[in-house]
VEXMI-596051 format. One record per atom (N, C-alpha, C): residue in three letters; y, z negated, x negated. Coordinates in steps of 0.2 Angstrom, whole numbers, plus 5000, padded with zeros to 4 digits. Layout:
N
ALAYZX...
% end
This chain:
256
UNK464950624964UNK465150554965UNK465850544961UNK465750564955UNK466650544952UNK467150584953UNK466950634956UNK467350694959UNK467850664966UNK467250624968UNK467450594975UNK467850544974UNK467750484969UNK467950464965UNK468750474964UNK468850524959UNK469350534959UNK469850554963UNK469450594967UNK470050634973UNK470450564977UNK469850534980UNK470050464982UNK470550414979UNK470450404972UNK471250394969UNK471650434967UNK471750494967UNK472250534966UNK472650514973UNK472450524980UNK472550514984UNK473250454987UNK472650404983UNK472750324985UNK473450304982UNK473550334975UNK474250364970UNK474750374974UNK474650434976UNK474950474981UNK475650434986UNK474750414988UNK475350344994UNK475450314990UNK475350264988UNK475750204985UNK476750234982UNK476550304978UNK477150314975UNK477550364982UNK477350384988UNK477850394994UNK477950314996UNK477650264997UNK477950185000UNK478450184997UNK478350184988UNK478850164985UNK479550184986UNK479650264986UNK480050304987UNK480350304993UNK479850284999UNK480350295005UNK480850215005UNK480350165004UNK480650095004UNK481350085004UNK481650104999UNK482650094998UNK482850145001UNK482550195003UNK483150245009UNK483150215013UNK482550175017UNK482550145022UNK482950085024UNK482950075019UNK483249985018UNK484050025019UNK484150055015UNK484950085014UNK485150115023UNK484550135024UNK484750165032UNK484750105036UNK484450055036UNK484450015040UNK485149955039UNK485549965031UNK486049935030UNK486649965033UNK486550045034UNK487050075035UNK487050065043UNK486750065046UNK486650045054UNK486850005056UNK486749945050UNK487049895051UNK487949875052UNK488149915047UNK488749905045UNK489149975046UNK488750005046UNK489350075047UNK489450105039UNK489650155039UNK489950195033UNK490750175032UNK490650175023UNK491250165022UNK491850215023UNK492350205027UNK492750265028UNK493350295021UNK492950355022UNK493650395019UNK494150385017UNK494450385010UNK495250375009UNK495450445009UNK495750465016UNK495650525016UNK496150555016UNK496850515015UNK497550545011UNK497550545006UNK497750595002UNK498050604993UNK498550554992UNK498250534988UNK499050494983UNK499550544983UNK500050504984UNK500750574984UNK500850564975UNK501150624975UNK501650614968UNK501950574966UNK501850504959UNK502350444961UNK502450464951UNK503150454951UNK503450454945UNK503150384941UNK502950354936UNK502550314933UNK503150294928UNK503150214927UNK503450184925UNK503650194915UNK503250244914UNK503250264908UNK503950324908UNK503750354914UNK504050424914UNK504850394917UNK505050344918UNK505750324920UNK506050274915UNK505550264911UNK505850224905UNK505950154907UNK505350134912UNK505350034911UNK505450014906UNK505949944907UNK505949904900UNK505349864902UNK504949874897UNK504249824897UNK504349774893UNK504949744889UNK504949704884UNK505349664890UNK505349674894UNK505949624902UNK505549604903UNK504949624905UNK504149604910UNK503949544906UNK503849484910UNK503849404909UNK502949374910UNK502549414915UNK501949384915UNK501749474915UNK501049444917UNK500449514918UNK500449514925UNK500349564929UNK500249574934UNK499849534937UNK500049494945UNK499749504948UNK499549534957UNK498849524959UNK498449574963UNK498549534970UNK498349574975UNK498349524982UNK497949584986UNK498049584991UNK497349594996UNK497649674998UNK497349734999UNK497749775004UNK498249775009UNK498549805008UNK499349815011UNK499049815018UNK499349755022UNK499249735030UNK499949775032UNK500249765029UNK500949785033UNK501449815026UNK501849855028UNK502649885024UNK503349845025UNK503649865020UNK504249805021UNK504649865018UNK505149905020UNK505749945020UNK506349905016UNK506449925012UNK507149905009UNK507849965007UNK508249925005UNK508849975003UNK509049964997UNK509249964991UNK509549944983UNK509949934985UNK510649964989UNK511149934987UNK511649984985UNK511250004979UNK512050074977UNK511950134980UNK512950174977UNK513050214981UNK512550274983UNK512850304987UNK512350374991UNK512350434985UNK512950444983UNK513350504980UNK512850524971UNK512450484969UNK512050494965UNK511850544961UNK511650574957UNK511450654955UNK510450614954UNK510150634958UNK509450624958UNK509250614951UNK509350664946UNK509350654938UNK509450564935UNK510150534939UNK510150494936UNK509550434939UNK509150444944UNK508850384947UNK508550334943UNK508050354938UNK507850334933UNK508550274929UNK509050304930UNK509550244926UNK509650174932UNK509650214938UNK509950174942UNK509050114945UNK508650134943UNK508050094943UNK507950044936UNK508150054932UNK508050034925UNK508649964927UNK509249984930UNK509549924929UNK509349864936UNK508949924943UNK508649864945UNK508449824942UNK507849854940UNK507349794935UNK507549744931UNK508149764926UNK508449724922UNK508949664929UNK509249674932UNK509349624937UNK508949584939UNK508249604943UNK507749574946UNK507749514942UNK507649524935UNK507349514929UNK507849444928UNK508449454927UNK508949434921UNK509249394924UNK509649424933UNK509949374937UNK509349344941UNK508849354946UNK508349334950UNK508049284948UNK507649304940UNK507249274936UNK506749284938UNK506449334942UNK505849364943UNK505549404937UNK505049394936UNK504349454932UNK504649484930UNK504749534935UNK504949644934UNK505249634938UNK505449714940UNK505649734946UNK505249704952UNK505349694957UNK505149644965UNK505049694967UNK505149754968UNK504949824972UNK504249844971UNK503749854974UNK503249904972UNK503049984970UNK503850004974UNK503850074975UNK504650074977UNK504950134973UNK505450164975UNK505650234977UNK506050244981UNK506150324984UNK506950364984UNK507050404979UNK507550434979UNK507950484983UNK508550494985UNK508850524989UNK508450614989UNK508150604986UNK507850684984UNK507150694987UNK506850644986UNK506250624989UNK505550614985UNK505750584978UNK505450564974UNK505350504973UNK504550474973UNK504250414973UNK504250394966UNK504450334965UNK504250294959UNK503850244959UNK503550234953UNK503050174952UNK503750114951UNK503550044958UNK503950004955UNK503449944950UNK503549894952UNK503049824948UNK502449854944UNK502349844938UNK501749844936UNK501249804938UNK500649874937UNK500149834939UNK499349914941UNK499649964943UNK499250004944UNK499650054948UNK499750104950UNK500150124957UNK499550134962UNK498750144961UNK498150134967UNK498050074968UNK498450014966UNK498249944966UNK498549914970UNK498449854973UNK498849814978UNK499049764973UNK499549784969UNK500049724966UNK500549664968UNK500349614965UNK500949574972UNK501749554967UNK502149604972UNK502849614973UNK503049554972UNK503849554972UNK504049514974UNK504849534977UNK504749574983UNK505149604987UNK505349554994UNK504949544996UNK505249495003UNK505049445004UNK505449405002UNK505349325002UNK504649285007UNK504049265006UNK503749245010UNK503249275012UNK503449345011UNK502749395012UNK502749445008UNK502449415002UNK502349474997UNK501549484997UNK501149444998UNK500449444998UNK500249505003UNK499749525001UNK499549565005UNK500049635009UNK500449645006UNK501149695009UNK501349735002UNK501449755004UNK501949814999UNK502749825002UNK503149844995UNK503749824995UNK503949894994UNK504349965000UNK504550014997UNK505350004997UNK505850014993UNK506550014992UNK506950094992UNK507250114998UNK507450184996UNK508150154993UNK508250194988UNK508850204982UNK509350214987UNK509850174988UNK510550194993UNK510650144995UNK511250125001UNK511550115003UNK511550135013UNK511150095015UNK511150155022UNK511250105028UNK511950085028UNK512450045034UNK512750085038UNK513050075042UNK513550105044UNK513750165044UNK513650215051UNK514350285046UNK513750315038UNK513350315037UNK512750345031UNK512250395034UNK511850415029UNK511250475033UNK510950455029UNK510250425031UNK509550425027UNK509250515025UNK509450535018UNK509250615019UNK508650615021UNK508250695024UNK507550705027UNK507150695021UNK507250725014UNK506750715009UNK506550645007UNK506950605007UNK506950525006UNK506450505013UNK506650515019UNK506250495025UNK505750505024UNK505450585022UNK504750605023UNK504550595018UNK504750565010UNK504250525006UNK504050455009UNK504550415012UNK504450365016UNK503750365019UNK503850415024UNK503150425027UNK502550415025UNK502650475019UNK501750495015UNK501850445011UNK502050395007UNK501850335005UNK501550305008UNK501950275014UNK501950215018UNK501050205022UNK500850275025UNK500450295024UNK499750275022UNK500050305015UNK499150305009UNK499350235009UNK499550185007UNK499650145003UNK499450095013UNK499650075015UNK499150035021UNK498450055021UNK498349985022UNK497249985022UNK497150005027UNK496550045027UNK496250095034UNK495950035038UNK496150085045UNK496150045050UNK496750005053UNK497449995049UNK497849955051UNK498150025057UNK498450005061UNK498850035066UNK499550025066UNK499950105063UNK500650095061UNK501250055067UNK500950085074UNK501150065080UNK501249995082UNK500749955077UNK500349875079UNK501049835078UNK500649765075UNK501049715073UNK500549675071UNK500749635066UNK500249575063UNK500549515059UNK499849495060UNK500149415060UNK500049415052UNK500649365048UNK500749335042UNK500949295043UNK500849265036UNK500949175037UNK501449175030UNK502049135033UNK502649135027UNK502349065022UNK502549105015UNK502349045010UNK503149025007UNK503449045010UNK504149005007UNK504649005013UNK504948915014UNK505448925020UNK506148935019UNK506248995013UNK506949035011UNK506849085019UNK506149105020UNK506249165022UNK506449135031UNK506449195036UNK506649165044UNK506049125046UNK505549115042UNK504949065046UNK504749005040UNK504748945044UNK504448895040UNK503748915035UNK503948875030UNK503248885024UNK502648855030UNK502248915028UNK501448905033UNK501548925038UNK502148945041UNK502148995049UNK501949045049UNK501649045056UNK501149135057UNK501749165060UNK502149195057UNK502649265059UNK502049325061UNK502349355067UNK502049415070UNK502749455067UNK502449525065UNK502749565062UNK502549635062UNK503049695064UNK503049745064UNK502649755058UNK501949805058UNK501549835052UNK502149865047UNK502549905051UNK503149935047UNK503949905049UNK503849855045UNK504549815046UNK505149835041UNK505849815042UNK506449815038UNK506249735034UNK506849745029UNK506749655026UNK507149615029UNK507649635035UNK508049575039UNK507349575044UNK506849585046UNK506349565049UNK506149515046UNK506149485042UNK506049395039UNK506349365033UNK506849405034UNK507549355030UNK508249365031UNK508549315030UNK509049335032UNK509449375028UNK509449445029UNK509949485025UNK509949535032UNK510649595028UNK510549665032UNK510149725030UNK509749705025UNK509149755020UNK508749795026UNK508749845028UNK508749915024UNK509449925025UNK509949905027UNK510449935033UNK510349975039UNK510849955042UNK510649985052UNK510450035050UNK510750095047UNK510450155048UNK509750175046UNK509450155043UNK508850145041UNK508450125044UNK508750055046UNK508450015052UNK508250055058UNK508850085059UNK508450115065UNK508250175069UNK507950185060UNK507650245059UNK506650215059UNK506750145058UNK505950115058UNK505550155064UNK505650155070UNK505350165075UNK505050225076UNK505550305071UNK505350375070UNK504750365064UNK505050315059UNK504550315054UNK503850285055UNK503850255060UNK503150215064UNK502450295067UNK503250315072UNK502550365075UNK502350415067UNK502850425064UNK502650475058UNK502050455056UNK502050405051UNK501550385049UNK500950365053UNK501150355061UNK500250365063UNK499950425064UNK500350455065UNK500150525064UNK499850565061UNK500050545056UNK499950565047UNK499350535046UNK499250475047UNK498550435047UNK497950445052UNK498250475055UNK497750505061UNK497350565059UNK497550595056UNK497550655053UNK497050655048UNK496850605045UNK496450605041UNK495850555042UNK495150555041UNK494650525041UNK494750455038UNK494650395043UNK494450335040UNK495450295041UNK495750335041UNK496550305041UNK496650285049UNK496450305053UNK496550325060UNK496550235063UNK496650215066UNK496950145069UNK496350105071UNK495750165074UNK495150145076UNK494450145073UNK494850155067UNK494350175060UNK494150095060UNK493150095057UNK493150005054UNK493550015049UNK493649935048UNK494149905043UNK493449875037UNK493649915032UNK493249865025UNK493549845020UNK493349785016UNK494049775009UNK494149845007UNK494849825006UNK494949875002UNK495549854994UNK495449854987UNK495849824984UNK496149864979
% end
């Protein structure tokens, strides 16, 4: 009898600890059917030169960083100075962005997120993280939720965008948009300042991959640049197509 006994709860054991064990796969399966699998961040972060390695002035930088939502859209800018550069010097010719953003603007840091040199070297702009949605302050009105990339030059009239400067462009522009946006698209933002071409609290529809004369009045990036957006659009879906979870028809989950 206690032989019977036992076996009987050895048994009884048995079950109770498979219930226990199956229960949370279950639950987890039923969660995940619910909502789908989080998708892949399935491009590499590119190479990005880091605010150390270019010699930020940190004793410029006014507050601490702050954060805003995944990058809904890109904002393409130009500096300003000349094309003829020695790649070497970039680092001097960002250094005094920043001290201008800073000294004449009266901004934070640098207002760029990211900068790209005639060479085709990324740098870390605003602190804050370079895998982080940092908020810029690059285009008046839509710095929330967007990222601000500035290529080093001058690219108006009569200029050439070089191909290594373009094709970082790309593989930024890229990684750095939340999965699921669709480079091709357009989307809606809502201006918070009436400097820019839309009233404070106007829903502007806007190119995913716009210029900065798309909502303000300037000629930033310049024409040439400008109207290189629409090669730089299919690149980049492309490029996001190509990897797991980047794709246009990917779900959308936070991403911060």
């Amino acid at each position: 009898m206690w032989s019977r006994r036992i076996v009987l709860g050895t048994l009884s054991l048995l079950l109770v600890l498979l219930v226990f064990q199956d229960g949370p796969a279950r639950d987890g399966q039923r969660r995940e059917l619910a909502t789908g699998p989080r998708p892949p961040r399935g491009l590499p972060q590119p190479a990005v030169v880091g605010r150390q390695e270019w010699r930020a002035d940190e004793g410029l930088v006014r507050e601490r960083p702050q954060y805003t939502g995944a990058a809904k859209a890109v904002f393409i800018h130009h500096t300003g100075n000349p094309n003829d550069y020695d790649c070497a010097d970039a680092p001097e010719l960002i250094r005094a962005v920043q001290a201008d953003h800073v000294e004449k603007d009266g901004w934070d840091d640098i207002g760029y997120n990211f900068l790209v040199d005639r060479c085709g070297t990324i740098y870390e702009g605003r602190a804050g993280g370079i895998g982080r949605s940092v908020l810029g302050a690059h285009t008046k009105g839509f710095n929330a939720d967007t990222v601000g990339i500035a290529a080093i030059g001058t690219f108006g009239e009569g200029t050439e965008v070089p191909k290594p400067m373009m094709d970082a462009l790309v593989e930024l522009a890229a990684w750095k948009l939340r999965p699921g946006v669709d480079p091709l698209s357009t989307v809606e933002l809502v201006s918070s300042n009436a400097e820019s071409r839309f009233d404070e609290g106007q829903v502007a529809r806007l190119n995913v991959i716009s210029g900065h004369r798309d909502s303000y009045e300037t000629r930033c990036p310049g024409d040439v640049l400008y109207g290189l957006l629409p090669e730089l659009r299919e690149r980049v879906a492309r490029l996001r197509d190509s990897a797991p979870g980047h794709a246009a028809n990917s779900r959308l989950r936070p991403y911060l």
